[in-house]
Residue, then its C-alpha position, 0 to 999 in steps of 0.5 A: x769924076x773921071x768913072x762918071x765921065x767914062x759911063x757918059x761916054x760909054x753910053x753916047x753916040x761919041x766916038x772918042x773922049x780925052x782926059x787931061x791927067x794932073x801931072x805935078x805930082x811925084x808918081x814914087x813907087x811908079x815909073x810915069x804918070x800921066x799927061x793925056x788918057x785918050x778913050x776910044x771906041x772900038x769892038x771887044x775888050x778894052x785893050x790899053x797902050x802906051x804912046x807918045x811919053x805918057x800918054x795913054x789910049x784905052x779902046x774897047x766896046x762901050x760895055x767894057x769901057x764901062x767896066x774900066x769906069x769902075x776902077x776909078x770909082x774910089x770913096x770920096x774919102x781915099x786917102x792918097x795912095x788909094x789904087x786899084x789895078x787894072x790888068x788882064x787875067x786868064x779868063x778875063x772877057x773884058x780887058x785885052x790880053x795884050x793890054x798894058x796893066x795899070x795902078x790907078x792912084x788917088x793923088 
């Protein structure tokens, strides 16, 4: 749900999407899950930050944050603990250098 919600945006003329996250679950192993993802559309890489006790914001070109959609594409039979991390390697063009990593988790 949340990857086709981020492919619409990527691909529309609005500037900004925010996704309510589930929060009444126990993130163990990680530290914080979260309340609010804000996306934004900016120039180049999508570089992810943190604000606000658990919220997050992703800004970056419409081309990237269609890249971001992709890790929350998970089979519709995952089963809990499912993830995938998203974080920036030497060589990567789509994601900041300065962004924060993130382990996306079905819950």
């Amino acid at each position: 749900m949340i990857s086709l919600m981020l492919l619409n945006f990527a691909g529309s003329s609005a500037t900004s999407l925010v996704v309510e996250g589930e929060t009444d679950f126990d993130p163990e192993p990680y530290d914080t899950r979260l309340k609010r993802m804000i996306i934004a559309k900016a120039e180049g890489p999508v570089k992810v930050s943190l604000f606000n006790a658990g919220q997050l914001l992703a800004e970056g070109s419409g081309d990237n944050l269609s890249k971001l959609a992709s890790f929350f594409d998970f089979p519709l039979n995952s089963q809990r603990g499912h993830h995938a991390h998203y974080e920036y390697y030497e060589g990567n063009e789509w994601i900041a250098a300065d962004s924060v990593p993130l382990v996306i988790c079905v819950s």
